[in-house]
N, C-alpha and C positions, 0 to 999 in steps of 0.2 A: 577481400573477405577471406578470413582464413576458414577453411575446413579440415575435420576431421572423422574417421571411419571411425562410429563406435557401435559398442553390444547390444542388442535393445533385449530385455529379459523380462519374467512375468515379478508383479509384485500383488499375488492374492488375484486379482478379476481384472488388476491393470496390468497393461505393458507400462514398462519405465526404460529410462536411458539415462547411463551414470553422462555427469559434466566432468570430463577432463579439470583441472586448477588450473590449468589455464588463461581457462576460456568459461570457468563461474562467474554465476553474476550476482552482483550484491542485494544485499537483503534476505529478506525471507519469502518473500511472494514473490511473483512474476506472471506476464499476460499470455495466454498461450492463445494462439489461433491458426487455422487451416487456411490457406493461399492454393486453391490446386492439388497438387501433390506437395507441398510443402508445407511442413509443420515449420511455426517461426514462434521462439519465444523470447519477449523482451523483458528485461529489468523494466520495477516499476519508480521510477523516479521521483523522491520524499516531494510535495506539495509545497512550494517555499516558504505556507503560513504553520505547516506542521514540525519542520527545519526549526522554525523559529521559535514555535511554544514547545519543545524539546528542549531548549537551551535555559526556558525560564525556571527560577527558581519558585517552590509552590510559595503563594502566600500566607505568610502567618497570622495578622492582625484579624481581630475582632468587629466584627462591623456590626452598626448600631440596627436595630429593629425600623423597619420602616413600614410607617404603617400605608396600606395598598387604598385609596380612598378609591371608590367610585368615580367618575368623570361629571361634570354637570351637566343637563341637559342641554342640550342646544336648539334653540327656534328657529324653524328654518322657515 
């Protein structure tokens, strides 16, 4: 596991701590949690069905009115 010493500075009511390019992690969000004394934050890894509707193109076509019927009763 590589480590690194870095700065931790104020950001307004937060402390922050710059990521080396190193050692960023992709995206734009990530999980942050306490272990102990350990702060550990992970990359949040894309859902494979979200991967997947990202790649779709949107649909064009018109789709015809459907009318919503009520169900029939059922005798039980």
């Amino acid at each position: 596991m590589e480590k690194r010493r870095v700065k931790l500075f104020r950001n307004g009511r937060n402390q922050a701590v710059r990521i080396p390019r190193e050692l960023e992690l992709p995206g734009d969000e990530a999980i942050l949690r306490r272990e102990g004394n350990q702060i550990i934050l992970e990359a949040i890894r894309p859902s494979p069905l979200l991967a997947l509707l990202a790649t779709l193109q949107p649909i064009e076509d018109d789709f015809p009115e459907i009318s919503d019927r009520l169900p029939e009763p059922v005798d039980v």
